[in-house]
N, C-alpha and C positions, 0 to 999 in steps of 0.2 A: 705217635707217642701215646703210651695206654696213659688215662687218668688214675691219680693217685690219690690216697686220702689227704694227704699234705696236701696239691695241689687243688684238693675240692675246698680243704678248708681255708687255702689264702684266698680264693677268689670270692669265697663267701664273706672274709674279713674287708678286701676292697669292697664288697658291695657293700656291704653295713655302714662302713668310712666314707662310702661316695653318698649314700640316700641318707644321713644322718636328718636332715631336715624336710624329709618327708614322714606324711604320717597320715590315719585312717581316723577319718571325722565320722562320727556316727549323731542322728537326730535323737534326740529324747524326747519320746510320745509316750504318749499313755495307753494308744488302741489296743496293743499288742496283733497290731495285723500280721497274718502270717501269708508271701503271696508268693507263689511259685510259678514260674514261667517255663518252656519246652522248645525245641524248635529241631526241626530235621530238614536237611537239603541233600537232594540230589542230582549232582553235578553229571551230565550227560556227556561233558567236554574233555572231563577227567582225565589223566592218561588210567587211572586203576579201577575209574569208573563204581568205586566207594561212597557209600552215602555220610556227611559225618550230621550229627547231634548234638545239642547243649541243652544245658539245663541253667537257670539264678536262681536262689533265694532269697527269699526278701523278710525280713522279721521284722517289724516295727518302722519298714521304711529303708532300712540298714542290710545289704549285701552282707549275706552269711555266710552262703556257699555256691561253688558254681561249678561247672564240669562242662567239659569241650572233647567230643571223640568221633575219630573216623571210624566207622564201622569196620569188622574184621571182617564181614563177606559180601559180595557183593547183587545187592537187591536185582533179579531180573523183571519183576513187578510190581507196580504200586497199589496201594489202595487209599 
């Protein structure tokens, strides 16, 4: 079955209706610390044998931004 925009939009209205009582607590500081973090693995075991990547932000203490990816080629050496 191809997805439809109807069907993107009801399942985003059940999630809205099921999470109604969760929510994102953020600290109020004053540092204004800014702290980024990195992290790369590679999995040997793999079947595609793909390294993947992340990155968090951190602003004041508080999760900004973040990003998760498998690499699209695949590393034959490290450094």
């Amino acid at each position: 079955m191809k997805p439809t925009m109807e069907n993107a939009g009801k399942r985003v209205l059940c999630y809205l209706e099921a999470t109604q009582d969760l929510k994102l607590v953020n600290k109020k500081t004053q540092d204004g610390s800014l702290h980024a973090y990195s992290d790369a693995d590679c999995v040997r075991e793999s079947k595609d044998r793909k390294c993947g990547s992340g990155v968090a932000v951190y602003f004041c203490g508080n999760l900004v931004s973040w990003m998760s990816k498998k690499q699209s080629m695949v590393a034959l050496s490290t450094a």
